[in-house]
Backbone as CSV, one residue per row, in Angstrom:
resi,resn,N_x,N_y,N_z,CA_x,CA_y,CA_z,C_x,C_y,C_z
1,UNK,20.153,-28.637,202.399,21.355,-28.184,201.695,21.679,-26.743,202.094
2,UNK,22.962,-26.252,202.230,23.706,-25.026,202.695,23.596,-24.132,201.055
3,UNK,23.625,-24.698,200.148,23.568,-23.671,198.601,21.941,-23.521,198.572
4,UNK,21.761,-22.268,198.349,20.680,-21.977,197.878,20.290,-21.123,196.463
5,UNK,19.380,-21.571,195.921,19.329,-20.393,194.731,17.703,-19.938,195.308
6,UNK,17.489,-18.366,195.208,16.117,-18.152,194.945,16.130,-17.548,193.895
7,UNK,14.769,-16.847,193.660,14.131,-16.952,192.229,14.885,-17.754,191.452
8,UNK,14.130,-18.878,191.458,14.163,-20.258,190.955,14.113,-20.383,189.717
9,UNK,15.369,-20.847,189.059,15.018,-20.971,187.078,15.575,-22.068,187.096
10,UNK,16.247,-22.555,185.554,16.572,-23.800,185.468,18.085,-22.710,185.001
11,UNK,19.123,-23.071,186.159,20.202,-22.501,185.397,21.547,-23.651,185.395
12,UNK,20.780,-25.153,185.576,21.900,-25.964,184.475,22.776,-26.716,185.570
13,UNK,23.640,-26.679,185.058,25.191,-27.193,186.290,25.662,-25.863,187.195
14,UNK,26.272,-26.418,188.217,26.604,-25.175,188.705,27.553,-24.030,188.021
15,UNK,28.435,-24.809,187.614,29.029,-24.293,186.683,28.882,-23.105,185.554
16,UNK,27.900,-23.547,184.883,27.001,-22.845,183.898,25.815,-22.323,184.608
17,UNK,25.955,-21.929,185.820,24.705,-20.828,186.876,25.356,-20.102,186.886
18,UNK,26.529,-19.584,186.985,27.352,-18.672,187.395,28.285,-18.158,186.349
19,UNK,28.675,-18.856,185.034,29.307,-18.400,184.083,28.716,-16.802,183.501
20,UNK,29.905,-15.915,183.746,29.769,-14.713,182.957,29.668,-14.652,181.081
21,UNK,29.092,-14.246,181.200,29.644,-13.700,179.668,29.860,-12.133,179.144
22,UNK,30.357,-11.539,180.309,30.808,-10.504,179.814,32.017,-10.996,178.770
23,UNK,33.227,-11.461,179.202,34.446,-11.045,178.208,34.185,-12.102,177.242
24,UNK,33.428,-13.103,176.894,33.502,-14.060,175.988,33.013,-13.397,174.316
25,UNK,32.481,-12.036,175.015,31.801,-11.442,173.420,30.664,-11.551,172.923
26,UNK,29.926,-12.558,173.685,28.781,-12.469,173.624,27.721,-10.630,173.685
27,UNK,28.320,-10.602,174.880,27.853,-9.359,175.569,27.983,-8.003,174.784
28,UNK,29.328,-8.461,174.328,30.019,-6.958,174.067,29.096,-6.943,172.423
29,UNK,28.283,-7.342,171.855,27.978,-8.066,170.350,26.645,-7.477,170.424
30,UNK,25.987,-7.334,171.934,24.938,-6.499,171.703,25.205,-5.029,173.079
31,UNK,26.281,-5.064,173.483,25.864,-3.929,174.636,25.687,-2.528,174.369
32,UNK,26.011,-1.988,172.654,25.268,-1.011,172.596,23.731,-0.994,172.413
33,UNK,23.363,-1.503,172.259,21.900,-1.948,172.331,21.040,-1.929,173.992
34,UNK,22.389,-2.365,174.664,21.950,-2.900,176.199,22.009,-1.490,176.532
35,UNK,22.998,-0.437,176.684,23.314,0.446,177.438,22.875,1.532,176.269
36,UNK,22.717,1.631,175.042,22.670,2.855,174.055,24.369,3.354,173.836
37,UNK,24.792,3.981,172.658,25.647,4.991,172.710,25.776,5.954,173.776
38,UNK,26.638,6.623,173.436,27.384,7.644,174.315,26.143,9.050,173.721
39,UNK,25.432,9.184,173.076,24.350,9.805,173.190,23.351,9.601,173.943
40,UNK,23.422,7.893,174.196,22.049,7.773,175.007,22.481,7.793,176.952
41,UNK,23.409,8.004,177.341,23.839,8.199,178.693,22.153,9.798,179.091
42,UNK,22.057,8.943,180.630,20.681,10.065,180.696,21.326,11.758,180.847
43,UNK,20.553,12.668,180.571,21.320,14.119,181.177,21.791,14.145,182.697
44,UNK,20.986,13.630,183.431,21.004,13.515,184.962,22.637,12.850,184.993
45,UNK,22.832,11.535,184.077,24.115,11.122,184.861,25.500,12.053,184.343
46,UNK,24.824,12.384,183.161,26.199,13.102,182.725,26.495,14.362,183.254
47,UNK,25.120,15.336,183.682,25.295,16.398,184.473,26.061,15.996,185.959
48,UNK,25.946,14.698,186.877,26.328,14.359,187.765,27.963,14.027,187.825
49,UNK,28.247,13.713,187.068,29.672,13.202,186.775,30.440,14.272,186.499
50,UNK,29.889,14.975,185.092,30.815,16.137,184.478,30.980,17.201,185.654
51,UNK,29.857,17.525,186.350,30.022,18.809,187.396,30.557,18.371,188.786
52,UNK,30.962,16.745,188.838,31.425,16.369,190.209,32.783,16.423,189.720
53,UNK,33.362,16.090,189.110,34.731,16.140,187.935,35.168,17.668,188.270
54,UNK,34.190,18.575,186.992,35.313,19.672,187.641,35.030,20.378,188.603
55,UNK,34.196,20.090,189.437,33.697,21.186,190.855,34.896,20.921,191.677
56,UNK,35.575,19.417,191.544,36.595,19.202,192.190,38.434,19.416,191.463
57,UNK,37.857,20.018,190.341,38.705,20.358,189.903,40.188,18.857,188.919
58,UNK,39.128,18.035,188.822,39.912,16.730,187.661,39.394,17.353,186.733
59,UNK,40.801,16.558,185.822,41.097,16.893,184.894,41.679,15.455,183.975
60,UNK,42.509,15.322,184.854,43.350,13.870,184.045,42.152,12.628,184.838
61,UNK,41.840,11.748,184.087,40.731,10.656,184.808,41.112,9.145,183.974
62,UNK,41.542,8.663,185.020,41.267,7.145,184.881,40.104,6.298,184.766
63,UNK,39.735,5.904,184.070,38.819,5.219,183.706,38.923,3.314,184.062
64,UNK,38.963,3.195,185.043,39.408,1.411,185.123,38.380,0.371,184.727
65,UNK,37.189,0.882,183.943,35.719,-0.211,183.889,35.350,0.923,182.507
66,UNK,36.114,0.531,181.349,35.787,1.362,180.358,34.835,0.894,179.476
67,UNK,34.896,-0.791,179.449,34.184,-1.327,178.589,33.991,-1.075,176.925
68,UNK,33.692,-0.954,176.441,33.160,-0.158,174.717,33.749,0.824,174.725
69,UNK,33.926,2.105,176.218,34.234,3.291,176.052,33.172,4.206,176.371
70,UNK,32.151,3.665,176.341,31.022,4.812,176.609,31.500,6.479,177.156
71,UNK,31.109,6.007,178.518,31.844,6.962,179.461,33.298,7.779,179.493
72,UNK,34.241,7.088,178.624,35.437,7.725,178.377,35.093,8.689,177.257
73,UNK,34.379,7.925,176.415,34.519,8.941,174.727,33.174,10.307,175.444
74,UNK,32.263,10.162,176.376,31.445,11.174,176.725,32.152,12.215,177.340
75,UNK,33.026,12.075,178.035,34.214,12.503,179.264,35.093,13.211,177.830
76,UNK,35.726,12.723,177.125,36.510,13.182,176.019,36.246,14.376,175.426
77,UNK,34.873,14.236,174.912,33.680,15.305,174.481,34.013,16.111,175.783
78,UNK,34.089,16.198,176.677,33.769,16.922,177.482,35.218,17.736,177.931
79,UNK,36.347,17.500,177.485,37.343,17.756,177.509,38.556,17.647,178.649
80,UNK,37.944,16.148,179.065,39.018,15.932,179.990,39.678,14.844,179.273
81,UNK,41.084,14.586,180.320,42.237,13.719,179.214,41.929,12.001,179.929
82,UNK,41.827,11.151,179.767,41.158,9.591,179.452,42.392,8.975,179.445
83,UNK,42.666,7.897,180.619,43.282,6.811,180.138,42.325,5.944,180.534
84,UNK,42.018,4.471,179.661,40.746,3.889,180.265,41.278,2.510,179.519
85,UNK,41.188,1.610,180.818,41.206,0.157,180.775,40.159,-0.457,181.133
86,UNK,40.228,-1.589,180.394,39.229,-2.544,180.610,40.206,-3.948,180.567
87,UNK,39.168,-5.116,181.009,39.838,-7.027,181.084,39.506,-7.281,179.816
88,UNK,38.566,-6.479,178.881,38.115,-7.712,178.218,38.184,-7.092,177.282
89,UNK,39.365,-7.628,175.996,39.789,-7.668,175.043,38.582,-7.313,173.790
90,UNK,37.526,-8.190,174.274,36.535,-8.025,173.147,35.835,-6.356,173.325
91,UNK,35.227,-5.891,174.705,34.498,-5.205,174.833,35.815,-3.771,174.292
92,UNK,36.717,-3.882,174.711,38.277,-2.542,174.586,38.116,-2.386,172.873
93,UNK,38.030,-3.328,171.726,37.575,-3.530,170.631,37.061,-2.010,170.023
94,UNK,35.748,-2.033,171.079,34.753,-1.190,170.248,35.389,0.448,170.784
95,UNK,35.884,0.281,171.966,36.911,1.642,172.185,37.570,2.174,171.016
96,UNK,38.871,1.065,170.950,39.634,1.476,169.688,39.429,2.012,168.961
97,UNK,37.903,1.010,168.196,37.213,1.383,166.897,36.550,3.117,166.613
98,UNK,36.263,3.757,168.547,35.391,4.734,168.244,37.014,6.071,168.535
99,UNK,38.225,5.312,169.127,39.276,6.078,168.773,39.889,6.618,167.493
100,UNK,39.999,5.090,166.740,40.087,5.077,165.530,39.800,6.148,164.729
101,UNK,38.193,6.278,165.037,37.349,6.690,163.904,37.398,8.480,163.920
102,UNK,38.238,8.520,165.011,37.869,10.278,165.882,39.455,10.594,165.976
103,UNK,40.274,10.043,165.511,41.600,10.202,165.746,42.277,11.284,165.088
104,UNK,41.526,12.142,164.056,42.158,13.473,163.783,41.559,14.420,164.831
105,UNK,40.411,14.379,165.911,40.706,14.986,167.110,41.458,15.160,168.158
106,UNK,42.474,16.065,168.273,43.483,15.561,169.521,43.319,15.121,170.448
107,UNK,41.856,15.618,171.355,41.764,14.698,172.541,41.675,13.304,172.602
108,UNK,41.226,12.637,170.864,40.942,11.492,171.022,42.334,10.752,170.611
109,UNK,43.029,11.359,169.575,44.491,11.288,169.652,45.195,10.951,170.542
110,UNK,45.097,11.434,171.630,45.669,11.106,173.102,45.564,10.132,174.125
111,UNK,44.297,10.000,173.363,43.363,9.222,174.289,44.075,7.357,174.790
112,UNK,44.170,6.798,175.639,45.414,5.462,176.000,43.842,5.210,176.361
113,UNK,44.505,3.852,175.781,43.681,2.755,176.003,44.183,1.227,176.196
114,UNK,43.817,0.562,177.098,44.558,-0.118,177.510,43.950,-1.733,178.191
115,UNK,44.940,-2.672,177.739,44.144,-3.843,178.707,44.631,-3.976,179.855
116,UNK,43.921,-4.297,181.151,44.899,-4.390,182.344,43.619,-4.925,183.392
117,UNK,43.968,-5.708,184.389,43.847,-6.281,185.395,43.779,-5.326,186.697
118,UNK,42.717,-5.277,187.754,42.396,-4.719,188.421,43.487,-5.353,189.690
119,UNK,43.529,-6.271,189.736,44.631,-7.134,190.396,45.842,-6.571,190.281
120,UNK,46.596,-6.464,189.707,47.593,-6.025,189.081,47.705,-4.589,188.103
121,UNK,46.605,-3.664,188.904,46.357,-2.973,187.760,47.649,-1.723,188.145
122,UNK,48.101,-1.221,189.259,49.259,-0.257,188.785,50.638,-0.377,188.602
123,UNK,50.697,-1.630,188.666,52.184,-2.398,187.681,51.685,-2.113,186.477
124,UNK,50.555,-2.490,186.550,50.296,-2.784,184.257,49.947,-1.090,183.746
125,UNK,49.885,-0.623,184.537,49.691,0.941,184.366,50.617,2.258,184.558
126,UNK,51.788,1.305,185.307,52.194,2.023,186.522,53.342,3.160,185.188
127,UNK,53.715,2.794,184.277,54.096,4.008,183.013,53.006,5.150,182.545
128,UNK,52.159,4.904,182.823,51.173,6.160,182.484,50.590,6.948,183.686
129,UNK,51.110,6.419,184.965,50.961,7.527,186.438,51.283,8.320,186.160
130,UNK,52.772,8.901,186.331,53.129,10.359,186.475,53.282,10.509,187.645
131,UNK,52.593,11.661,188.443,52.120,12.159,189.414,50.687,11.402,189.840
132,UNK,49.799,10.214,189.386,48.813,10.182,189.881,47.459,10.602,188.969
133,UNK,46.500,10.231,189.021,45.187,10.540,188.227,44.564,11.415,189.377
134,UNK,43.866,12.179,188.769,43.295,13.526,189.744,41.638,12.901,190.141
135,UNK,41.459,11.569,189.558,40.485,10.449,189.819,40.356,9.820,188.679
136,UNK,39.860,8.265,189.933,39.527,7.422,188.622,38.002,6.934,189.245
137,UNK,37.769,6.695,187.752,35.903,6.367,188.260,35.813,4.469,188.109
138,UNK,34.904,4.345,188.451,34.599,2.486,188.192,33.566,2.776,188.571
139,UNK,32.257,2.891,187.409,30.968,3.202,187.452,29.921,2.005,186.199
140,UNK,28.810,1.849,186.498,28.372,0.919,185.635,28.127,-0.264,186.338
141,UNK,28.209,-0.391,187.752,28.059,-2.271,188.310,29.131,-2.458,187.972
142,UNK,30.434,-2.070,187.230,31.251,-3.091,186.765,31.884,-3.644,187.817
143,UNK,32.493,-3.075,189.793,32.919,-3.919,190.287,32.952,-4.765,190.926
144,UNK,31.275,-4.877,190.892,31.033,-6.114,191.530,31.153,-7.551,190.325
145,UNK,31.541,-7.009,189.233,32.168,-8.247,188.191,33.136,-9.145,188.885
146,UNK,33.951,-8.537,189.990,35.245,-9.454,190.637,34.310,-10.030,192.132
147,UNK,34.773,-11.117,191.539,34.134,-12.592,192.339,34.675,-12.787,193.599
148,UNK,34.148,-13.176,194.820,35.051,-12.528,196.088,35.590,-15.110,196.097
149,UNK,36.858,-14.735,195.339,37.388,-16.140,195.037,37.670,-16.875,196.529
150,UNK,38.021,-16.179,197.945,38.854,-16.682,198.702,37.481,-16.369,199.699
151,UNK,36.345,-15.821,199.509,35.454,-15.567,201.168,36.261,-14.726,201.850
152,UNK,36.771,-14.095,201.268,37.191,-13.089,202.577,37.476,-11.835,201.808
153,UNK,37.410,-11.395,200.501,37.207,-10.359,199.831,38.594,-9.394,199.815
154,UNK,39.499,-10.249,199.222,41.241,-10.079,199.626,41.267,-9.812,198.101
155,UNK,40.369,-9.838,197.004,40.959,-9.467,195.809,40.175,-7.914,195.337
156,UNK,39.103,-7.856,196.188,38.423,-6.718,196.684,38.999,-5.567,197.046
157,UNK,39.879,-5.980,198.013,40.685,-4.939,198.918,41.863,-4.669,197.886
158,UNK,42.407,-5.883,197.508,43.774,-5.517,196.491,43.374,-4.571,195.228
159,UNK,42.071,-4.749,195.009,41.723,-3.748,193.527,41.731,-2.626,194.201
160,UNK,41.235,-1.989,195.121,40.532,-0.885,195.733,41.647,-0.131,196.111
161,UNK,42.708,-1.368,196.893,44.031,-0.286,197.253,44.777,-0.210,195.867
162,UNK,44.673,-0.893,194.518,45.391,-0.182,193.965,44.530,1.017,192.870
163,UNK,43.643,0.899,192.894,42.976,2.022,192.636,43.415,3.541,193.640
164,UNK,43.633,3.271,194.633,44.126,4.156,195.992,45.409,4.795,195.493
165,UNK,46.190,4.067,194.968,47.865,3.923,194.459,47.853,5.064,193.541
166,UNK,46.732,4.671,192.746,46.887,5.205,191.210,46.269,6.842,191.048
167,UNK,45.663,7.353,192.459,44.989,8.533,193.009,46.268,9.624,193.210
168,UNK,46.374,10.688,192.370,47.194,11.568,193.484,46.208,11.687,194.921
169,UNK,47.362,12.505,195.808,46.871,13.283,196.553,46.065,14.237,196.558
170,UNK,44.929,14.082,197.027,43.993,15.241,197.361,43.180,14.620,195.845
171,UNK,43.592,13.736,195.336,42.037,13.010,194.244,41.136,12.255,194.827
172,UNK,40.445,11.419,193.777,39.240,10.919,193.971,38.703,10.154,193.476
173,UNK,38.429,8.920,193.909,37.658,7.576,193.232,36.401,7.717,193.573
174,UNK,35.889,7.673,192.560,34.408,7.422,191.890,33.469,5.924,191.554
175,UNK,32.837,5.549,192.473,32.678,3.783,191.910,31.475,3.655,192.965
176,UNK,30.809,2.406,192.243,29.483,2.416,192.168,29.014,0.856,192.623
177,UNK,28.013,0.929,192.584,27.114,-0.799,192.338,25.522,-0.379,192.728
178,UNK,24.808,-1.316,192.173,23.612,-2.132,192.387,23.455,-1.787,193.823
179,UNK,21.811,-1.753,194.517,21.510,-1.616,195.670,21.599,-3.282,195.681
180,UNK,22.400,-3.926,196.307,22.577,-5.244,196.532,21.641,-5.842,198.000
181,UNK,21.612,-5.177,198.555,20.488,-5.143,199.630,19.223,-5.457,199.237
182,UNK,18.622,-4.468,198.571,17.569,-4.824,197.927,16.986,-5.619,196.882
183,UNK,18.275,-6.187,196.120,18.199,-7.765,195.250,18.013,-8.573,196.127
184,UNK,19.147,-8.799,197.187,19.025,-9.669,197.901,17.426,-10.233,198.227
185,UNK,17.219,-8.978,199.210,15.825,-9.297,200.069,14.352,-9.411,199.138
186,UNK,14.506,-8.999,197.750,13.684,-8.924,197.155,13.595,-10.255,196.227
187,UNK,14.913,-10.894,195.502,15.568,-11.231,194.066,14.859,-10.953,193.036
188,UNK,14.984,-9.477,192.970,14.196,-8.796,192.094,15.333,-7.723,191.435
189,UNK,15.530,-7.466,190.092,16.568,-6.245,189.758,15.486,-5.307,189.355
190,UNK,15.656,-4.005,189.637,14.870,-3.095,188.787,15.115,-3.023,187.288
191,UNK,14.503,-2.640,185.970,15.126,-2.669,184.753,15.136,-1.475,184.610
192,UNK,14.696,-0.511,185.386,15.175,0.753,184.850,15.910,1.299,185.429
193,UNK,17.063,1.872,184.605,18.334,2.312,185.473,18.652,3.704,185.424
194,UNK,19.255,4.788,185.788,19.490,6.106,186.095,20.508,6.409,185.113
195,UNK,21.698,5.187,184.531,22.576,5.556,183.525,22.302,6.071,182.210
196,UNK,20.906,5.261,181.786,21.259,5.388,180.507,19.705,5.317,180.138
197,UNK,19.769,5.828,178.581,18.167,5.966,177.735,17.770,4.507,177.308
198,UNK,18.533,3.696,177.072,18.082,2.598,176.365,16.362,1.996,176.661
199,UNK,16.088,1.621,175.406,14.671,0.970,175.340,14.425,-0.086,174.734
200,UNK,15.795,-0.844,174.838,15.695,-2.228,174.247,16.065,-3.554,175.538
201,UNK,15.973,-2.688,176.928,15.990,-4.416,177.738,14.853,-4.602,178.248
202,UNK,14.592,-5.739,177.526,13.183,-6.766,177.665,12.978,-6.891,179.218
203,UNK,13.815,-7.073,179.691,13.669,-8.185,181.002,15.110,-8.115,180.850
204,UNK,15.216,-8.284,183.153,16.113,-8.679,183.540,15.622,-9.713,184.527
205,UNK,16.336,-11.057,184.529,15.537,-12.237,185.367,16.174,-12.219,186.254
206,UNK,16.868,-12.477,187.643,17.694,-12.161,188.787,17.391,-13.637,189.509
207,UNK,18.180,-14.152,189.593,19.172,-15.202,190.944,19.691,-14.960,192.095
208,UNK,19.680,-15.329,193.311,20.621,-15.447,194.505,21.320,-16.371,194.464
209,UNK,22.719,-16.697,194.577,23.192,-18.210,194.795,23.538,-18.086,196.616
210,UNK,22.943,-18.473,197.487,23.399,-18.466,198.261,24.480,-19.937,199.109
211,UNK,25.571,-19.558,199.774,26.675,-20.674,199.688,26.495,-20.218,201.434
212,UNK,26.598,-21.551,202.058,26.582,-21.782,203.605,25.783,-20.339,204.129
213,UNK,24.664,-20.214,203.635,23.771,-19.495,204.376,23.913,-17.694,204.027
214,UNK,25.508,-17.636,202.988,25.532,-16.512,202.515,25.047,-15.914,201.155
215,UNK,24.812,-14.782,200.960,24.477,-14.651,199.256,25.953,-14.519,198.523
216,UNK,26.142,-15.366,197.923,27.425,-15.224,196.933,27.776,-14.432,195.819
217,UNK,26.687,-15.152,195.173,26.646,-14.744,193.733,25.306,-14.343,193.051
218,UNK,25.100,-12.739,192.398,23.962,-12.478,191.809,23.950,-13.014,190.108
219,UNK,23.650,-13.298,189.638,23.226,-14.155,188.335,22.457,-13.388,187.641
220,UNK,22.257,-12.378,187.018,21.436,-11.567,186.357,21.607,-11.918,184.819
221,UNK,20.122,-12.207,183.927,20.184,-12.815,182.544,19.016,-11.667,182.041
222,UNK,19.840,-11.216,180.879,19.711,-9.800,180.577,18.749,-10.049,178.958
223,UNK,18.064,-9.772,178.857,16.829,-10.131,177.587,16.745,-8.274,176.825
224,UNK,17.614,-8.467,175.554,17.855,-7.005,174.975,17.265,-7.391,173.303
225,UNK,16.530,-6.531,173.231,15.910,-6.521,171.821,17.106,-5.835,170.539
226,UNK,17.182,-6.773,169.268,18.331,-6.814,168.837,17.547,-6.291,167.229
227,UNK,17.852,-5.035,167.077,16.570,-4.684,165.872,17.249,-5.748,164.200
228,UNK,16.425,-5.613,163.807,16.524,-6.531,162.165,17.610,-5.731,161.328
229,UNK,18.364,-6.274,160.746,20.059,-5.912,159.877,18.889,-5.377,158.461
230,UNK,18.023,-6.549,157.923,17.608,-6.677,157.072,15.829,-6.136,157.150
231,UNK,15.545,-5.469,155.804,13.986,-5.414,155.598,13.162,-6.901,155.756
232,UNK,13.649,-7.640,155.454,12.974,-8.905,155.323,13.131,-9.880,157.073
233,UNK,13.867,-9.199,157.307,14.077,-9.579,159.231,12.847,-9.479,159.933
234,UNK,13.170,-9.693,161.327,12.345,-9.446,162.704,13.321,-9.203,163.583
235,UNK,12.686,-8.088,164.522,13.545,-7.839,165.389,13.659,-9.149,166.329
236,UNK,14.932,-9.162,167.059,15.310,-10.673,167.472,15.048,-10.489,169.197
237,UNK,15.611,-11.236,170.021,15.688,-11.264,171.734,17.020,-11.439,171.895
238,UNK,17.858,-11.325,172.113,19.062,-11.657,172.942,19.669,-11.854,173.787
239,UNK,20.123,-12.977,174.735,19.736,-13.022,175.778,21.775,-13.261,176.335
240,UNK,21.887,-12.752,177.774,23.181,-13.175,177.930,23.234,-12.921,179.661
241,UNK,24.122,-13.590,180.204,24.045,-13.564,181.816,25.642,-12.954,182.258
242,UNK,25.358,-12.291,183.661,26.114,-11.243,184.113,26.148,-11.861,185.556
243,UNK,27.299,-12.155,185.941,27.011,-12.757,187.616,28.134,-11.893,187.970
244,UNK,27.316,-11.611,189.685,28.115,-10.399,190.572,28.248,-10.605,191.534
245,UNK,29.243,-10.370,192.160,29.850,-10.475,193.796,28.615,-9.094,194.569
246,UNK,27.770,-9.631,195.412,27.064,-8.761,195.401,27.153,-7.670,197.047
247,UNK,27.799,-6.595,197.006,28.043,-5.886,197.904,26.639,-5.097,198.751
248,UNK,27.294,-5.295,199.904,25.844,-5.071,200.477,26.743,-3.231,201.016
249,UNK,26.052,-2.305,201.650,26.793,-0.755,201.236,27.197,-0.967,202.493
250,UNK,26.765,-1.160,203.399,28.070,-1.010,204.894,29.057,-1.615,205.017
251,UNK,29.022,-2.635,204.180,30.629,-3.349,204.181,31.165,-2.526,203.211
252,UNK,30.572,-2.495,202.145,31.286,-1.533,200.648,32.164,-0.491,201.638
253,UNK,30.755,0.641,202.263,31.447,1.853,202.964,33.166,1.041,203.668
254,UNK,32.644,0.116,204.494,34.045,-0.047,205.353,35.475,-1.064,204.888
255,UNK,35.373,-1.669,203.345,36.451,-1.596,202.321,36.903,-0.609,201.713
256,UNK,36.151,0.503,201.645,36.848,1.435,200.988,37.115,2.558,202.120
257,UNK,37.064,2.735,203.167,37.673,3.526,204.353,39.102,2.884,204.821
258,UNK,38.873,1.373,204.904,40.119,0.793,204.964,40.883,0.964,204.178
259,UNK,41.020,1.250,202.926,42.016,1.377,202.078,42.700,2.857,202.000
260,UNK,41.291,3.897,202.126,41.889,5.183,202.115,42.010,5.983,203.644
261,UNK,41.898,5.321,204.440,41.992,5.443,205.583,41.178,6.588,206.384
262,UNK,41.369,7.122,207.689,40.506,7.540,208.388,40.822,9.279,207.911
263,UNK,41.417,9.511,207.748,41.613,10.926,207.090,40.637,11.510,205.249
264,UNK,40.492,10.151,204.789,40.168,10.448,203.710,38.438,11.213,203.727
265,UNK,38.046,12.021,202.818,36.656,12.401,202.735,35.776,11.826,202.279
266,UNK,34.564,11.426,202.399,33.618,10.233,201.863,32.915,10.457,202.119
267,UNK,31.797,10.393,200.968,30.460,10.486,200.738,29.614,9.623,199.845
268,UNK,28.832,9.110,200.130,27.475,8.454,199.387,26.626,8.495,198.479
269,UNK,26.175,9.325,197.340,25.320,9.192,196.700,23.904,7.570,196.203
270,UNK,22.983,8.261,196.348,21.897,7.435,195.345,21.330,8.186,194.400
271,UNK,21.215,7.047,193.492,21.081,7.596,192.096,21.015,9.066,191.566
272,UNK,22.444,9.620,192.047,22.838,11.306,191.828,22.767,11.951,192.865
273,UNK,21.667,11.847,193.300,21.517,12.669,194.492,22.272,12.622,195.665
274,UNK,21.928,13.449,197.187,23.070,12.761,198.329,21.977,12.318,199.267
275,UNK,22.754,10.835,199.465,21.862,9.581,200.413,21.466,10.105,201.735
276,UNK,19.837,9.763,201.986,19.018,10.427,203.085,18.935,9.415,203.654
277,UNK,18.656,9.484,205.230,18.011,8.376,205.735,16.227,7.636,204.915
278,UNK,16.352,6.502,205.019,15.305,5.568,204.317,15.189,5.617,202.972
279,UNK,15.859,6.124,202.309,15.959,6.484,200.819,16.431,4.572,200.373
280,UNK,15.777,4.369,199.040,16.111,2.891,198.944,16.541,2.779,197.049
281,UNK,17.487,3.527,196.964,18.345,4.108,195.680,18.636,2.794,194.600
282,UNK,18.485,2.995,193.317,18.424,1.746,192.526,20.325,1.892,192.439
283,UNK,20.690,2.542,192.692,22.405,2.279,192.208,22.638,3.361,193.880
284,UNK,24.158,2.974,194.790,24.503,3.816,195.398,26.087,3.830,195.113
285,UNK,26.435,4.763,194.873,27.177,5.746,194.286,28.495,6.640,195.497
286,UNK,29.668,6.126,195.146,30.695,6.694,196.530,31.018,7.221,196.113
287,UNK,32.253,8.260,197.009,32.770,9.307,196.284,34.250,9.203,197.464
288,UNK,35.078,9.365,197.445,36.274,9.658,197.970,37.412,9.973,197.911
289,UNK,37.363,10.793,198.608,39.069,12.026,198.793,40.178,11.092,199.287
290,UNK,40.992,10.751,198.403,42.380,10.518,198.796,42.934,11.425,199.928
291,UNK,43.876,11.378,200.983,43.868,12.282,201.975,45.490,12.843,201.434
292,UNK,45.756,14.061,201.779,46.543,15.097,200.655,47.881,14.093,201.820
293,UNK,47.848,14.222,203.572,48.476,13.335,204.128,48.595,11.928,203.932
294,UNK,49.736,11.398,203.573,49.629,10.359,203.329,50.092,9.065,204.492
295,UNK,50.400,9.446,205.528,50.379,8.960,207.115,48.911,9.186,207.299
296,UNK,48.196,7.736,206.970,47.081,7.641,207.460,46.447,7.986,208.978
């Protein structure tokens, strides 16, 4: 057979091997638990972000993988201005709620929040451009959430160039993933991650689906300890699966050069730091200058 799965579980129909549950709510029901609050982000990432932000001088930041909000409401605190979308209705929820709750602060007052499609994302946005975002970030794994539907990674390129769109001149997209290389060759995920403090994921179990000899789809089933509501409780397990289009970084690098073309500035990070030869980074981390010329 041309499909392959390694690390071998019982994951059902094909169908249900590959079903997300990010937007169904499952996810979003325990992901402060998974990731911690916006207190528990590590110092390392927030020192990395906040001082790459204004060393380059942003200010206004798009947020396109907001999820709950984490990262926007930390960024807020920090006093830059937030517009931040997310797909999934359920996870945008807990945004609101932490807008809501902070809404006699002006920054949070201000703060747009929004549902919108990466596909279509600067039509559904395209009233809150202006002049352009001085960057937008997509950090968290979230874009390898978009499934490459056609084998040829045409909905890939369409997010990326309109992320490109939504950049002034002389800004900067910020976006991330998984060392997908090293799942691959391993099907192993690390559980400890560089984002965040959390000390409630049990286990992460990891899948390859591989389709005509390629890796397709990563399948990651996420085991997060869910503490007791009640004295008379036990803390519980919770379990929920995350499947990813899994980018390997030299193609990543050469989708996102294509979009911002040969003028633009680009650089690499692993986990914060800047990528050395043989370095084998649990997250690698881009960085790129919109080019101020816009004749590529």
């Amino acid at each position: 057979m041309s499909d392959t799965v390694i690390r071998t579980r019982s994951l059902g129909t094909p169908a249900e091997g590959i079903r997300d549950q990010y937007a169904d709510g499952k996810a979003a029901k325990v992901w402060e638990y998974f990731i911690g609050d916006q207190t528990s982000r590590t110092q390392t990432y927030k020192d990395f972000l906040v001082n790459l932000l204004r060393k380059n001088g942003c200010k206004r930041i798009l947020d396109v993988a907001c999820g709950t909000g984490v990262d926007s409401v930390m960024l807020l605190e920090e006093g830059f201005e937030m517009v931040s979308i997310d797909a999934s209705d359920k996870m945008l929820k807990y945004a609101l709620k932490a807008r809501w709750s902070r809404r006699k602060e002006p920054v949070f007052d201000k703060w747009v929040i929004e549902e919108a499609n990466w596909i279509t994302l600067y039509d559904d946005i395209k009233h809150f451009l202006g002049d352009g975002f001085d960057a937008v970030i997509c950090l968290g794994n979230s874009f390898a959430h978009l499934m490459d539907s056609f084998g040829d990674q045409r909905e890939q390129k369409q997010a990326i160039r309109n992320f490109e769109k939504c950049i002034k001149p002389g800004g900067f997209l910020l976006i991330d993933h998984r060392n997908y290389d090293y799942i691959i060759k391993t099907g192993q995920t690390p559980s400890k991650c560089f984002y965040y403090n959390s000390q409630r994921t049990a286990d992460i179990q990891t899948s390859v689906l591989y389709v005509s000899g390629k890796p397709s789809v990563v399948m990651m089933d996420y085991f997060i300890e869910v503490p007791k509501t009640r004295p008379d409780e036990e803390n519980s397990v919770s379990e929920f699966r995350l499947s990813y289009y899994p980018h390997k970084i030299e193609d990543f690098k050469t989708m996102l050069m294509e979009a911002f073309g040969k003028r633009a500035n680009y650089k690499v990070y692993g986990d914060f730091v800047e990528l050395k030869d043989n370095d084998v980074p649990n997250f690698y981390i881009h960085f790129v200058q919109k080019s101020v010329n816009n004749n590529y």
